[in-house]
C-alpha positions in Angstrom: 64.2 150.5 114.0 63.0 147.6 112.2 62.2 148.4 108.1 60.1 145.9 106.0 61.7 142.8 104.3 60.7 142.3 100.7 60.3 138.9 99.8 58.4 137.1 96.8 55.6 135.0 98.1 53.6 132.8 95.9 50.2 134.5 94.4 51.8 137.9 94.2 53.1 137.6 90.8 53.3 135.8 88.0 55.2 134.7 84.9 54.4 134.8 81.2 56.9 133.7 78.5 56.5 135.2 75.3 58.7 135.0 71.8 61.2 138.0 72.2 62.1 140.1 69.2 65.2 142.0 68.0 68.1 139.7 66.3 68.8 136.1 67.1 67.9 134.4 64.2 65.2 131.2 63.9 65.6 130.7 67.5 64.0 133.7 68.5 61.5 133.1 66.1 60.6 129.4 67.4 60.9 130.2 71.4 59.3 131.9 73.9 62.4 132.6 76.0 61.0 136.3 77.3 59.6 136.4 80.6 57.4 139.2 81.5 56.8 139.1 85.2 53.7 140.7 86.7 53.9 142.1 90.1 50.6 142.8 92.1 51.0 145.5 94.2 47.8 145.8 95.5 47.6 142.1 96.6 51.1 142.2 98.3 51.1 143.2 101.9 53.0 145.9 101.3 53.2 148.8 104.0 51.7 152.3 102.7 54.7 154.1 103.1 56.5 151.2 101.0 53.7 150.8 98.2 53.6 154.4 97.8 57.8 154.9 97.3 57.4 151.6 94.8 54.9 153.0 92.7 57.0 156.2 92.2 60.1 154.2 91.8 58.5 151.9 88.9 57.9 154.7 86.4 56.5 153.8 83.3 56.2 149.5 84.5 53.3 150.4 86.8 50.2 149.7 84.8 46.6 151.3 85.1 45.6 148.5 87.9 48.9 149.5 89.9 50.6 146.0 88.8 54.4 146.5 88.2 55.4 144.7 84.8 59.4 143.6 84.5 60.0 142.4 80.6 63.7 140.8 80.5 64.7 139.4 77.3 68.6 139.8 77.6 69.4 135.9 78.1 69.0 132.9 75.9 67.4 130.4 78.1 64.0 131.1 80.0 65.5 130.6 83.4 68.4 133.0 83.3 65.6 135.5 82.0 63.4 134.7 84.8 66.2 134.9 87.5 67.2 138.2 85.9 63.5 139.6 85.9 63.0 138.7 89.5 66.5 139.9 90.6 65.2 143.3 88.9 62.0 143.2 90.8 63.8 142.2 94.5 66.2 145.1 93.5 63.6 147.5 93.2 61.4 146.2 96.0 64.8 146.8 98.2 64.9 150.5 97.0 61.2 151.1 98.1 61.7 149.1 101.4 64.4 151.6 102.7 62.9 154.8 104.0 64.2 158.3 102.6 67.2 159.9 104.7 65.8 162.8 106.7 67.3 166.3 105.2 68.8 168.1 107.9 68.5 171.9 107.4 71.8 173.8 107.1 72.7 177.1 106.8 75.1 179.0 104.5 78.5 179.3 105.3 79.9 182.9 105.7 82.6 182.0 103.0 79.6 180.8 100.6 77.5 183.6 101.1 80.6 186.4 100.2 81.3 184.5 96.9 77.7 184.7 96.1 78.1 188.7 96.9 81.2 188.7 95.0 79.6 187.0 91.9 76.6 189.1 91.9 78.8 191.9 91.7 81.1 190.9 89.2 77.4 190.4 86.8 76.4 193.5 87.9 78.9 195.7 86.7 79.5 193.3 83.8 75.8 194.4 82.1 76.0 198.0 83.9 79.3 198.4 80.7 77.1 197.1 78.2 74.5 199.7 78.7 74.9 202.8 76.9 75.7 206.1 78.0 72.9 209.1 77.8 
């Protein structure tokens, strides 16, 4: 069976470069080196089954429009935060590309379901002595 490929084509994101905070000193304070990368879901030509699975899977980066917004500020330089940003997005495009595994219904084993039993007894008589006697 064939899945879908994910792939970044041009015009389905884009790339803004903003001054990061936290510690670094004057040269976070003089460059722009955090990308925040904008995915458009809805303009991708994503399948439904796939859109749907990367919406749940982007949590609190989908927005109200249903883009999917990856800040990464860990690196110095522009370009290792912009690799890093779209590795995080391909990585999460991956996960919504593969399908979920089918559950195959099982039964309980016989050993499984005597140690349940067993337990339930043990509990049992363990609150019937804590009662008091009339």
């Amino acid at each position: 069976m064939e899945y879908w490929q994910p792939r970044l084509t041009p015009g389905t994101f884009e790339e803004k470069f903003v001054r990061g905070g936290g510690p670094g000193g004057q040269n976070v304070n003089k460059v722009a080196t955090t990308v925040q990368l904008r995915y458009f879901a809805g303009a991708a030509d994503l399948p439904p089954d796939v859109l749907a699975r990367l919406k749940a899977l982007a949590g609190s980066r989908l927005t109200a429009e249903g883009d999917i917004v990856i800040i990464s500020s860990e690196y110095r330089t522009q370009e290792q935060n912009r690799q890093g940003a779209r590795a995080r997005l391909m990585d999460l495009l991956t996960r919504a590309a593969r399908p979920p595994r089918q559950r195959r219904a099982t039964k309980p084993t016989y050993g499984s379901k005597l140690r349940r039993l067993d337990e339930k007894k043990r509990r049992s008589d363990a609150k019937r002595d804590r009662r008091p006697d009339f």
